[in-house]
Steps between C-alpha positions, in 0.01 A plus 500: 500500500536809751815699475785365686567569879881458637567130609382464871856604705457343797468120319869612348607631826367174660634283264858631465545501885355113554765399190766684643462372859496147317809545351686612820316240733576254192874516511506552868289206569699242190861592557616221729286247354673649157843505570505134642274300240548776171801574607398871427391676776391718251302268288108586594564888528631479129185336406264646683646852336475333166133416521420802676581713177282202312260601704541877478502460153194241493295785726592787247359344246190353667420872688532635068368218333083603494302267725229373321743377198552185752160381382644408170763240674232389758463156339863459419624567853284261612551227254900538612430504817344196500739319234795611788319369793471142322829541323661568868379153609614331216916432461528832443467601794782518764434377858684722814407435821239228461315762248457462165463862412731626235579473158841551384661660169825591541631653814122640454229332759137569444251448761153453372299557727601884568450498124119361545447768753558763228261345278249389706450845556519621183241259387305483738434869514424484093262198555311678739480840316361314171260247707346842664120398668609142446720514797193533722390142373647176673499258226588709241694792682678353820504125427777545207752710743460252741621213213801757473529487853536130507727466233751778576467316862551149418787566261702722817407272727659206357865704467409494833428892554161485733565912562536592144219324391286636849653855360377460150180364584468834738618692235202382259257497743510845639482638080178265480364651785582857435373406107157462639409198623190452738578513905343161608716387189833623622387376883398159412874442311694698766356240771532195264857622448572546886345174518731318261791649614476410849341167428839450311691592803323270752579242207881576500498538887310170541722317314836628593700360245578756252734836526136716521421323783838516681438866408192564660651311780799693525240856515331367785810436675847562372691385789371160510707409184786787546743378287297384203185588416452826763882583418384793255247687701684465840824683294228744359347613821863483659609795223194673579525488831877585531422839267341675750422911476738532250645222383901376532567661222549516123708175417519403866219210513593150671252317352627505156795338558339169427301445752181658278518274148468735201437848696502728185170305420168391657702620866667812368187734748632294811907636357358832497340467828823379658701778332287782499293496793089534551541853379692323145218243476158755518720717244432198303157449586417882445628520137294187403218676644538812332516297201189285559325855551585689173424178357173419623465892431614416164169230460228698652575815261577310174366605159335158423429145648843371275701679728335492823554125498870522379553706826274269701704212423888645464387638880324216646851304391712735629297503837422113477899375475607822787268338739617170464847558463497745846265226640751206431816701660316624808353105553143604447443211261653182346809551341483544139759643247349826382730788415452849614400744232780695363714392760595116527744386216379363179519647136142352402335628827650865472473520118090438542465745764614775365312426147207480680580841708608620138081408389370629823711860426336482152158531629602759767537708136112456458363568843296802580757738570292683747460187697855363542 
């Protein structure tokens, strides 16, 4: 291995400003819902802190621990990723909110599928580094990946999660293609894909029966249904709207008083909107894209294809789930609950981020140092 470069700045820079923003927006965002139903106003700021020093801790020792060690617990993570998707659909799991998504031990919930985000790409990467030339075969280099696909799909889909599942499928797709496989390969599946997806949309919109399709329904026009199903967005666009230059102020949003259901979650961009202003919200957007840059930086100058796909896929989710998320908030697309990276609440969510920041700073170590 090359000697050692200092761990790229800017990602820690990055990183430490988006988790402390989510901390502040966190509390500011949860403290009325808090105080009436936890009767702790308190009650998310206290564990949002707690799993932000996980997470610190979980980064540390990802950005020291040597990247291409993961290879050796490729097949386990994926194994357990697996065994937790079908475990979380079994009695084990624990439905909120018409989701069957976590798994409780203790006052401990896991979600599985951040957890099959981490090892999809950690396996994925490692499957494609050993196949090598093979990738640039359909049956015997893209064909398996897309079984992967299918099953990571099926088995997120059915918690339901149709965004985690689109993410993860993203996710392995973008490694396979930066892994090698053949253009008219990666064209013919991105089509079917578009295909399939909005094939399944005209299905759900068809039909009208089912919460996707009141969804869909409620993108294409919120006000028609304002008080059910367009009740969300119209409350999101009303805190975006009512932010202005700069915002209301810190603590000062309207919106969060229960009139925006859970806003220290999937909503929490359209609470920072509403509090600090267009200039608060492109703050946002400009440290997510200084971290997209060092890492796609990151990719294109790593030592060897192992790492090069790591990056590719810990920045394709980053960029993947900050696309939605800002999408969702600003009515751009069907609602859909996807948290904002190192900003909405949620232990599992923040805990994975900053792991995968953690590998993505190990690499930076490896780069050419002339190049960064």
């Amino acid at each position: 291995m090359k000697k050692k470069a200092p761990y790229d700045s800017m990602i820690i820079l990055t990183v430490a400003g988006l988790v402390s923003i989510g901390i502040i927006m966190v509390f500011s965002s949860s403290f009325s819902h808090a105080l009436v139903n936890r009767n702790d106003g308190y009650h998310f700021l206290k564990r949002m802190l707690m799993w932000a020093l996980v997470g610190t801790a979980a980064m540390g020792f990802c950005a020291r621990f040597p990247y291409w060690k993961w290879e050796r617990y490729a097949n386990p993570l994926f194994f357990a990723s697996i065994g937790l998707l079908i475990a979380v659909l079994t009695p084990l799991g624990t439905e909120l909110n018409h989701a069957q998504r976590w798994i409780y031990i203790g006052p401990i919930s896991i979600m599985p599928s951040e957890i099959a985000k981490f090892a999809a790409i950690v396996y994925i990467s490692t499957s494609i580094t050993r196949k090598k030339e093979k990738i640039k075969s359909f049956t015997h280099g893209v064909l398996p990946y897309l079984l992967i696909i299918g099953l990571y799909f099926i088995l997120i889909y059915l918690q339901p999660d149709f965004s985690t599942a689109f993410v993860v499928a993203v996710i392995i797709m973008s490694m396979v293609f930066v892994g090698g496989m053949k253009l008219w390969h990666f064209i013919g599946l991105s089509l079917a894909g578009i295909g399939a997806i909005a094939s399944m949309i005209t299905y759900f919109f068809v039909t009208g029966k089912t919460y996707k399709a009141q969804r869909i329904i409620a993108f294409l026009d919120p006000w028609a249904d304002p008080t059910d199903t367009g009740f969300q967005v119209i409350q999101s666009l009303l805190a975006l709207g009512s932010g202005g230059l700069f915002g209301r102020g810190l603590g000062r949003s309207v919106q969060k008083h229960f009139y925006l259901p859970e806003p220290q979650n999937d909503f929490i961009f359209a609470i920072i909107g509403e509090e600090l202003g267009f200039i608060g919200s492109v703050t946002i957007l400009l440290l997510f894209l200084i971290l997209i840059w060092r890492g796609i930086r990151i990719a294109i100058n790593a030592p060897d294809m192992l790492s090069c796909l790591m990056a590719t896929g810990i920045i394709c989710m980053i960029t993947v789930q900050v696309l939605i998320n800002i999408a969702v908030a600003t009515s751009s697309m069907p609602v859909t609950g996807m948290p904002l990276p190192f900003i909405s609440y949620g232990g599992n969510t923040l805990v994975i981020f900053m792991a995968i920041a953690g590998i993505l700073l190990n690499v930076s170590r490896y780069i050419n140092p002339v190049r960064r």
